[in-house]
C-alpha positions, 0 to 999 in steps of 0.5 A: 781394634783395642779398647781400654776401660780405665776406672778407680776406686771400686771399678763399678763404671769401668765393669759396668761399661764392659758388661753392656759392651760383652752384651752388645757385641760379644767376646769379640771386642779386645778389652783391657781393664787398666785401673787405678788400684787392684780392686777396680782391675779385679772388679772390671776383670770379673766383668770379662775384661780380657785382661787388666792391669793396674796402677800408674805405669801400666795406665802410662804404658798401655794407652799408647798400645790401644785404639781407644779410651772409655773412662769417666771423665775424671781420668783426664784430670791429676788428682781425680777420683780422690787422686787416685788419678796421677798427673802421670795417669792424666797426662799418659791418657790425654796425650796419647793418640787414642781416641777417647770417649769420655763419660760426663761422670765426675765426684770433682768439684767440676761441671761441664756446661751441655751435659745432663744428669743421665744414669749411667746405663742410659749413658753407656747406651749412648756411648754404644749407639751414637759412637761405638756401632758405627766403629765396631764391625763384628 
């Protein structure tokens, strides 16, 4: 299974996802950081990203090569994270047929009704627990 981690400005969720998912299951999982701008590929990169790309074409370009999408929520709307996220990116990530997991952390002027302030380790916890432990098989 191929996995991509899309983040931007300074990577931290994006680095922070693929730490808990190196400590959790190893080098086995196949991971591609694909950020925004250099700095958040570089960044998710030194977390052990197999390997990274960024900006608009690599994000269009990559998602459709991979089983599933992990990004903050932001990555599915244009103009996101100070719009680094293109409506190419957006578009790119929402029609591909990727699964995707969402994590409900967003700097827009949005809210999403169910969902709780969670820090995002313990978000990321989640993610690992309730929906990647039942696909991920080592």
């Amino acid at each position: 299974m191929k996995f991509c981690i899309i983040d931007g400005q300074g990577g931290g969720i994006g680095t922070t996802v693929i730490k808990k998912l190196r400590e959790k299951f190893g080098e086995s999982l196949d991971i591609t950081a694909l950020g925004t701008n250099a700095i958040a590929t570089s960044q998710m990169l030194k977390a052990k990203a197999n390997r990274g790309a960024s900006g608009e074409n690599a994000i269009a370009q990559t998602v459709k090569q991979v089983d599933l999408v992990i990004g903050p929520v932001g990555i599915v709307m244009a103009n996101a994270m100070m719009g680094e996220v293109t409506p190419k990116m957006a578009e790119a990530v929402t029609s591909c047929s990727a699964k995707k997991i969402l994590l409900p952390l967003s700097q827009e002027n949005v809210e999403i009704v169910g969902t709780a302030a969670i820090p995002l380790p313990l978000l990321i916890d989640e993610l690992i627990e309730k929906y990647l432990n039942n696909i991920i098989i080592i």
